[in-house]
VOGU-3710 file (C-alpha; in Angstrom, 3 decimals, decimal comma):
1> xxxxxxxxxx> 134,946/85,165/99,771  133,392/82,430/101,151  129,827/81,137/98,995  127,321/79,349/101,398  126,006/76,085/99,027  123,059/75,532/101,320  121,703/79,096/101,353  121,954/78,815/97,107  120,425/75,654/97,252  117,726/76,622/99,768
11> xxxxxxxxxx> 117,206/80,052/97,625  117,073/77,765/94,006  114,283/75,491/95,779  112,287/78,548/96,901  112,203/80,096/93,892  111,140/76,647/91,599  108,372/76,190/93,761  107,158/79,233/93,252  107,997/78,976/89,440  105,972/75,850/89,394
21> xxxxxxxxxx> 103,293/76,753/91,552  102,650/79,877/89,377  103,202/78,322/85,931  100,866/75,377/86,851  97,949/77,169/88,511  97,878/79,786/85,608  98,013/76,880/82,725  95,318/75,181/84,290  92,980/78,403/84,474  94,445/79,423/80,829
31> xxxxxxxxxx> 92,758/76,248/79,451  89,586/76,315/81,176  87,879/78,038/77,315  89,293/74,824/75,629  87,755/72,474/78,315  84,521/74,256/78,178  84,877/73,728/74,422  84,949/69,816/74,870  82,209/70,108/77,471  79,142/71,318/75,013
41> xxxxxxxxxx> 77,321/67,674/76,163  77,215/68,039/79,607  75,076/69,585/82,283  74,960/73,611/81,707  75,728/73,360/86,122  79,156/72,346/85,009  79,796/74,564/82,410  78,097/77,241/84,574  81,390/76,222/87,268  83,455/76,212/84,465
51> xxxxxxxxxx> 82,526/79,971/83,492  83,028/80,945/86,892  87,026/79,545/86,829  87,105/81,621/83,759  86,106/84,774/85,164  88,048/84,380/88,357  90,729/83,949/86,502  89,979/86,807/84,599  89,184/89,279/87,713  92,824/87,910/89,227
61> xxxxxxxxxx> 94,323/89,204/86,577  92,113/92,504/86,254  93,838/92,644/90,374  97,942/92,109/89,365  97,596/94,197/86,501  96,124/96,979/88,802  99,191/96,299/91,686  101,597/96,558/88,856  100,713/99,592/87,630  100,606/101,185/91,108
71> xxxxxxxxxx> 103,855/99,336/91,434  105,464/101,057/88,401  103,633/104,601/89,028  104,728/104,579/92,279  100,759/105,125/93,551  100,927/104,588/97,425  98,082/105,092/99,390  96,131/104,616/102,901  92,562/102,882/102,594  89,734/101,941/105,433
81> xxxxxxxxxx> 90,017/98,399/104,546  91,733/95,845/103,056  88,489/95,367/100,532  89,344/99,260/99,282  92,542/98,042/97,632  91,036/94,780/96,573  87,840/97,412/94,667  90,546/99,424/93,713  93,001/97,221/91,555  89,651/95,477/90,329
91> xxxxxxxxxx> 88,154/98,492/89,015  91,707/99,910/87,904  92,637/96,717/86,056  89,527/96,056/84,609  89,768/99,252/82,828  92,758/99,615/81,274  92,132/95,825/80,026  88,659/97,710/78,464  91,312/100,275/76,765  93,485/97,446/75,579
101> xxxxxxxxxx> 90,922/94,899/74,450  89,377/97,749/72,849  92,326/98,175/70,469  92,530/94,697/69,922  88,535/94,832/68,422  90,091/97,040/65,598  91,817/93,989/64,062  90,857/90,941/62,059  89,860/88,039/64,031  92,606/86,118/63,639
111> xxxxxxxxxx> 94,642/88,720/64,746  92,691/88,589/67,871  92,700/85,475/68,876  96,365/84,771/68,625  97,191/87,938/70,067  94,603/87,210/72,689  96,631/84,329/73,891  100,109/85,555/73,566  98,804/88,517/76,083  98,005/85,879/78,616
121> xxxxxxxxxx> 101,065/83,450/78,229  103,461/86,914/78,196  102,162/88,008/81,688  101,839/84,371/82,745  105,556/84,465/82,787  106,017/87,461/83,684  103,615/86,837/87,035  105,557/83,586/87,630  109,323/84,294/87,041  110,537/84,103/90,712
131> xxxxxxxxxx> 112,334/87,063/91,412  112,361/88,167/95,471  110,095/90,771/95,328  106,888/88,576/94,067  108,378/85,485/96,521  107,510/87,658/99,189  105,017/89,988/97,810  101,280/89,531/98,702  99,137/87,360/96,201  95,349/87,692/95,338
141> xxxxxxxxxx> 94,071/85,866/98,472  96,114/87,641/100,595  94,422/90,911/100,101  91,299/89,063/102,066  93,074/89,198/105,042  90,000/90,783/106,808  88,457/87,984/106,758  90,825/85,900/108,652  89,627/88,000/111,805  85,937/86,106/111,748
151> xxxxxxxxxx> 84,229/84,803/114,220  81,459/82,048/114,208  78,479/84,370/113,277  80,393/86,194/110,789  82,018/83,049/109,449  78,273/81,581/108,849  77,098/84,540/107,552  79,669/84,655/105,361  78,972/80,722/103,899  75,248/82,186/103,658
161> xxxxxxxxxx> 76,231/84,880/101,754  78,152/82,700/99,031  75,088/80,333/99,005  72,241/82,721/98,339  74,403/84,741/95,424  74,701/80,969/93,942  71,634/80,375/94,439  70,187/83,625/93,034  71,405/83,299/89,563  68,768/84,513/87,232
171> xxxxxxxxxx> 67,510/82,508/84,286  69,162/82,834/81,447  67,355/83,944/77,971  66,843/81,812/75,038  68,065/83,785/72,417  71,915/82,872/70,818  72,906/85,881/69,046  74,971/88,399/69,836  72,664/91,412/68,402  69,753/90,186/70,338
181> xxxxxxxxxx> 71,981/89,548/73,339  72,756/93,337/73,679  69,194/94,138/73,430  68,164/91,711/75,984  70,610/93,093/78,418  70,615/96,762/77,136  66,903/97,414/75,719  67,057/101,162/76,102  70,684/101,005/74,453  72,252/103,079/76,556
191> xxxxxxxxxx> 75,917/100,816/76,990  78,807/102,104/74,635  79,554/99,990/71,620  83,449/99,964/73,569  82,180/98,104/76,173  80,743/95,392/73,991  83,634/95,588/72,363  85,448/94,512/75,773  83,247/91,378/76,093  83,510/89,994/72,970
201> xxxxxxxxxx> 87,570/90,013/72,866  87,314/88,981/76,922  85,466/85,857/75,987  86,878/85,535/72,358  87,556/81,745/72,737  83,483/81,336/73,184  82,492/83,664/70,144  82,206/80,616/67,700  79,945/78,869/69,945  76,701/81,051/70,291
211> xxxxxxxxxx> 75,378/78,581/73,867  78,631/79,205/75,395  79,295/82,715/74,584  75,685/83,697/75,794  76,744/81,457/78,939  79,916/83,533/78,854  77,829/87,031/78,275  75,266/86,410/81,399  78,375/84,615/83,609  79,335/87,855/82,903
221> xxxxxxxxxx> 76,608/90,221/84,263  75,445/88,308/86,581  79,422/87,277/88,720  80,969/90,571/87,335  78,583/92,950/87,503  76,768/91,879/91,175  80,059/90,367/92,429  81,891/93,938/92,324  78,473/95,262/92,978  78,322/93,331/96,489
231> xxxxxxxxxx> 82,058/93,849/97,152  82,032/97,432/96,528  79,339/98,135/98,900  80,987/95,776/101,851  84,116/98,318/101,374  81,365/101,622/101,168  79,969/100,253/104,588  83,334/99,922/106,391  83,793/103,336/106,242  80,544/103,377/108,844
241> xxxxxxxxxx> 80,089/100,343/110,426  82,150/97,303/112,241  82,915/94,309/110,218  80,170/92,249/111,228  77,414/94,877/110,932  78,785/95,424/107,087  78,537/91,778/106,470  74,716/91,792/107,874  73,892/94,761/105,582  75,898/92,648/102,378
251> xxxxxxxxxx> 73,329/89,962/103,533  70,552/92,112/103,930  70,811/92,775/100,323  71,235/89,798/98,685  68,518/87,926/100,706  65,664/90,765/99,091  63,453/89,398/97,186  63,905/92,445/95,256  67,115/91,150/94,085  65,882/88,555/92,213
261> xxxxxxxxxx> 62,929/89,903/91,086  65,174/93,174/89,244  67,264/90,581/87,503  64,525/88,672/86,206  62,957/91,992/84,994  66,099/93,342/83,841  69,250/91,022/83,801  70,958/94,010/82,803  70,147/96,438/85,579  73,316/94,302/86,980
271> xxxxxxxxxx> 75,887/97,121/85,012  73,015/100,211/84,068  72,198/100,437/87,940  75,247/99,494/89,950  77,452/102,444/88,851  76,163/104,956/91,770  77,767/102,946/94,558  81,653/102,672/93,106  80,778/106,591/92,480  79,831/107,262/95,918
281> xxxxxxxxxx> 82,514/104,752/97,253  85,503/106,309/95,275  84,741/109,892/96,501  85,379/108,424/100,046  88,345/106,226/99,227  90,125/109,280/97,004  89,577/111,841/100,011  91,164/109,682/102,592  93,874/108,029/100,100  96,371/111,078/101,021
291> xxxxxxxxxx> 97,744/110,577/97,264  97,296/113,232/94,794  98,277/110,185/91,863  94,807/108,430/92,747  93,262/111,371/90,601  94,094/108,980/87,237  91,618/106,509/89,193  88,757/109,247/88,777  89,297/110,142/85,218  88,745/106,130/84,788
301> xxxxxxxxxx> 85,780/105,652/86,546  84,286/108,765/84,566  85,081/107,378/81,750  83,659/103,531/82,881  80,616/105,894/83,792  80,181/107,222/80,199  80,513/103,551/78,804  77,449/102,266/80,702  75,220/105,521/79,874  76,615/108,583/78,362
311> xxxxxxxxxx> 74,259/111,107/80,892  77,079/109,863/83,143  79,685/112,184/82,190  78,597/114,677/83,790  79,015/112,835/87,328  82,776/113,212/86,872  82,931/117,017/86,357  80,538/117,314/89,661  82,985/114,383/91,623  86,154/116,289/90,793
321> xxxxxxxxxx> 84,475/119,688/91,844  83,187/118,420/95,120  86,518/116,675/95,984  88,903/119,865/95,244  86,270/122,222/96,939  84,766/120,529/99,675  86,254/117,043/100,597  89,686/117,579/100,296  89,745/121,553/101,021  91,786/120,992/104,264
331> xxxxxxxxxx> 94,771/119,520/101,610  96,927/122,250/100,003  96,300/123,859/96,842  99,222/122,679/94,781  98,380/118,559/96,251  94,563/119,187/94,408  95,694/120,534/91,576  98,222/117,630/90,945  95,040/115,579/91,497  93,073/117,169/88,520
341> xxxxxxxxxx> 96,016/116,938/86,315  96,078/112,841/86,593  92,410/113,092/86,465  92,765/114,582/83,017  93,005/110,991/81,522  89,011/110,978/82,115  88,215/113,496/80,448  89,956/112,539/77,235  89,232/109,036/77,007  85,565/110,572/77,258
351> xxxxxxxxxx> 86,073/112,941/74,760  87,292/110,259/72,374  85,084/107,844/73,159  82,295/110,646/72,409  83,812/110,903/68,979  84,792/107,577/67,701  81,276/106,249/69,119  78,405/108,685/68,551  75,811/106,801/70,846  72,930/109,248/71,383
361> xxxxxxxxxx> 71,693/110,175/75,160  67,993/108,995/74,048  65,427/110,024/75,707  65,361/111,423/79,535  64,598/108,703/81,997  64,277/111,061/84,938  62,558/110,224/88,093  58,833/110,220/88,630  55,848/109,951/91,307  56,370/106,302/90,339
371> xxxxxxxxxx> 60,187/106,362/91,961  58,605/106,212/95,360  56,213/102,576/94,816  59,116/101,165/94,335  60,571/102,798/97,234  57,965/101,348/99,276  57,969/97,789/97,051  61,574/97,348/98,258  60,993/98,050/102,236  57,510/95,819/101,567
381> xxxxxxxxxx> 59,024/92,876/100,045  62,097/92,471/102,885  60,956/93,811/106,519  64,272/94,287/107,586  64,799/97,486/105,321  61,809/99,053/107,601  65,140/99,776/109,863  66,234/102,254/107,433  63,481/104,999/108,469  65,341/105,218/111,905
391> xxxxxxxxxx> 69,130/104,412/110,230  68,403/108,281/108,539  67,052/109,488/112,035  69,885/108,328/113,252  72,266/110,112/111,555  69,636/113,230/112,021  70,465/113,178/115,466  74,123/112,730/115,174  74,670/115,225/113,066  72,187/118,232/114,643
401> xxxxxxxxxx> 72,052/116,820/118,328  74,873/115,211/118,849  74,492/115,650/122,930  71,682/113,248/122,538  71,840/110,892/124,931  70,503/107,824/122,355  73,150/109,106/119,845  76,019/110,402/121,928  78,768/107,617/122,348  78,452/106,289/119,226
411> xxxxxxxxxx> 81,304/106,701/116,989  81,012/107,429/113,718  83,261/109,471/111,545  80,942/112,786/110,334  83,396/114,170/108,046  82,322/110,765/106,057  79,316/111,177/107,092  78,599/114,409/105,304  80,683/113,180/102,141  77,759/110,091/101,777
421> xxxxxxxxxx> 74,877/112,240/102,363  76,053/115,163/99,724  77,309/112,269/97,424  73,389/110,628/97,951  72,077/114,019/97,306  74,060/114,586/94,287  72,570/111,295/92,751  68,588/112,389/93,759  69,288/116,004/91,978  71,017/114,400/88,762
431> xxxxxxxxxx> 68,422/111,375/88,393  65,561/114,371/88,643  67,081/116,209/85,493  68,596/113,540/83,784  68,726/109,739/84,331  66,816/107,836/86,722  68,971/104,756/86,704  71,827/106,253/88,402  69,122/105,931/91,557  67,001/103,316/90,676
441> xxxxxxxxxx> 66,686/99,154/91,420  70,145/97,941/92,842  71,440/101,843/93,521  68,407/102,155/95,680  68,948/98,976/97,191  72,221/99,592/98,809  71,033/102,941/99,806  67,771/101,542/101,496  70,382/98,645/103,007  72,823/100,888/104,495
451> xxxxxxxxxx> 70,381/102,963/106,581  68,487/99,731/107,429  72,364/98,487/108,644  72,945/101,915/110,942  70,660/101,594/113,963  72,399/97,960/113,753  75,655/99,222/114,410  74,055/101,524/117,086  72,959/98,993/119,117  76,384/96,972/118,601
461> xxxxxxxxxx> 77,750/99,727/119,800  75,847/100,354/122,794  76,443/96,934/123,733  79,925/96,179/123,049  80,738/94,458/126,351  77,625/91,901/126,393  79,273/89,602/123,566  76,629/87,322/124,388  73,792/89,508/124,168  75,213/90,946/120,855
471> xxxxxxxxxx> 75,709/87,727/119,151  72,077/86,777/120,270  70,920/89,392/118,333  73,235/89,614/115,276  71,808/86,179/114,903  68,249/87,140/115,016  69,032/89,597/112,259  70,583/86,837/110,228  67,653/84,600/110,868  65,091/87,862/109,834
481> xxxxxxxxxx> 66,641/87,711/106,756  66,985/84,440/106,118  62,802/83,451/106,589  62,138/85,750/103,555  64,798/85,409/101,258  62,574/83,286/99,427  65,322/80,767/99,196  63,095/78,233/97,283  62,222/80,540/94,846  65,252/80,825/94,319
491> xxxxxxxxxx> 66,161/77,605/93,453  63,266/77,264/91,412  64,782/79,538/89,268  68,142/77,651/89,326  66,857/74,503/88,307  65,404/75,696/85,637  68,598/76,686/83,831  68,754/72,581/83,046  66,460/73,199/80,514  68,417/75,598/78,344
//
């Protein structure tokens, strides 16, 4: 048998590289809490980047724990995108790391913290031990690989995009401890003790510094919260609308004045009002997924529901009913009920979480005559969500006269259609009876945005083969939303963090 050196040699070389390049890039994120440590004397900008590392770090691991569980479950699906896998594993990961850290809270601190960072170095290993299969297996950053498809526009959009979230960073409060943290974020007390729970053992290595764990607390809502916030709703708007039109309505967004101006009310409204869109977005992703195993997904988001506002439980039972007797009707009986049995997982982590944690549903904080100023606030304070009085006509139109000659070659998928609208009228009829902020400040927002995005993609459409024309007026848009951003604003607000 004859044993080629070269090929061992060339195979040995591979795999130490990757080793290396593994081992190294996750020690140097690992240590970020003990630089910030040492940092306590510099500018709050750099510990602000420093925070950042941290909690990229932490998402990218939130991601490979999520691909190794659908790795070891065998959970294979289809998606739109390449962002619904990327919302997916985030979402997925994030939430079993709730259960786990969760567990952890239940022991004395000590215990914590050295179990804390055994967890990390274990799967640090484990990630970077250069077996075949993660050689040639796709990383984090390749999961973006819709983005490699830009073009100019969306390329500078893009760069704006990154700038303006930057930029809008709210200020931070003035208050140190903990107790008076979770009131400043949660002043109606509506977010499950096992959530805060979560935090504190996910930025454990801050908790004996009170500046740098209130740092790591808004970090937190702010990169966390409206990061998967923005994110989610590019991969909700794929299902409609071309790349670049999604990327406008991302834009569209973030530019609003409104966006700063809800954070600065309520820095919180970041997790109590962001919940409705990875509701809406999952119903769509589970219906086209073609795997019955994605069910475990919904019993976890019910049960992330019921830790941001216990009136939320109730959205699972009505997701699961409208997915096994509407969406997915045309799939066979024994394929749905295999998806409610993996969906079971939901509604027992609820049911213990309802018993170990007795938060109370408070009062109602239903909608009111009041729900439609700020309706009107949020078209009034950005003029380009005035567009989304003719984005609903236009799905009018499509949807009872489709032979309309304004309306008829556009392509949009109607069967998706019908699963927003009914998911958007689900929200309306439960915020009328129950709680307002399923519907209310940022889950308005991306509503108002994605009809404002629609006659956009219309006109794109209609257009196709004038490139020039078309990127004439995608950058019009982009400019529309740029003059009142209220970029210096803003910044105001930025520069004031220096004084914390």
């Amino acid at each position: 048998m004859h044993i080629n050196t070269s090929e061992i040699q060339t195979s040995l070389k591979t795999k130490w590289s990757f080793f290396l390049q593994r081992a190294l890039t996750y020690s140097s994120f690992l240590l970020i809490p003990i630089w910030i440590q040492k940092s306590l004397d510099v500018s709050v900008y750099v510990q602000i980047i420093m925070m950042i590392l941290y909690i990229l770090f932490m998402s990218g691991q939130w991601f490979m724990l999520g691909k190794e569980i659908d790795y070891r479950l065998n959970i294979y699906f289809r998606v739109n995108s390449s962002f619904d896998r990327i919302v997916y594993r985030l979402y997925f990961g994030m939430i079993v790391v709730i259960l786990y850290f969760n567990l952890l809270s239940f022991l004395p601190g000590k215990w914590i913290n050295n179990i804390f960072w055994t967890t990390w170095i274990i799967l640090g290993l484990f990630y970077s031990w250069p077996t075949r299969g993660k050689i040639i297996r796709e990383s984090v950053s390749s999961s973006f690989t819709e983005f490699k498809y830009l073009d100019r526009f969306e390329k500078t959009l893009l760069g704006l995009i990154i700038i303006i979230f930057i930029a809008s960073i709210p200020q931070f409060p003035t208050i140190t401890t903990f107790s008076s943290l979770k009131l400043f974020f949660d002043p109606l007390e509506k977010v499950n003790p096992q959530y805060w729970n979560f935090l504190v053992v996910n930025y454990y290595p801050f908790k004996k510094y009170p500046h740098l764990f209130k740092l790591a607390l808004c970090s937190h809502f702010y990169f966390v919260g409206m990061g998967m916030f923005l994110i989610s709703f590019y991969a909700l708007q794929r299902y409609f609308m071309s790349r670049r039109a999604s990327l406008l309505g991302v834009f569209a967004l973030i530019s609003s004045w409104s966006f700063s101006k809800i954070l600065s009310n309520n820095f919180g409204s970041s997790l109590i009002t962001t919940y409705s869109v990875i509701w809406v977005w999952s119903i769509l992703w589970i219906s086209r997924s073609a795997s019955y195993r994605t069910g475990l997904f919904i019993g976890l988001i019910g049960y992330l529901g019921v830790l941001i506002n216990p009136y939320f439980a109730f959205l699972m039972l009505v997701q699961i009913v409208l997915l096994y007797f509407f969406f997915l009707k045309d799939k066979t009986r024994w394929f749905r009920r295999q998806l409610l049995r993996y969906s079971l997982i939901g509604p027992i982590l609820i049911f213990i979480t309802f018993c170990v944690n007795t938060v109370g549903f408070g009062d109602l904080q239903n909608l009111d005559f009041h729900y439609f100023d700020l309706v009107i606030s949020i078209i009034k304070r950005k003029a380009f969500f005035s567009l989304s009085i003719f984005g609903v006509l236009v799905i009018l139109f499509k949807k009872f006269a489709p032979k309309m000659k304004i309306v008829k070659n556009i392509i949009f998928d109607m069967h998706k259609i019908s699963q927003l609208t009914v998911s958007i009228f689900i929200l309306f009829i439960f915020s009328l009876f129950f709680d307002a902020y399923l519907i209310k400040d940022f889950a308005l927002m991306w509503i108002v945005a994605l009809f404002s995005v629609l006659p956009l993609e219309l006109l794109f459409q209609t257009i196709s083969r004038l490139r020039l024309s078309r990127n004439r007026i995608y950058m019009i848009y982009i400019l529309i939303c740029l003059l009142d951003s209220h970029f210096e604003g803003r910044l105001k607000i930025l520069f004031t963090l220096s004084k914390m």
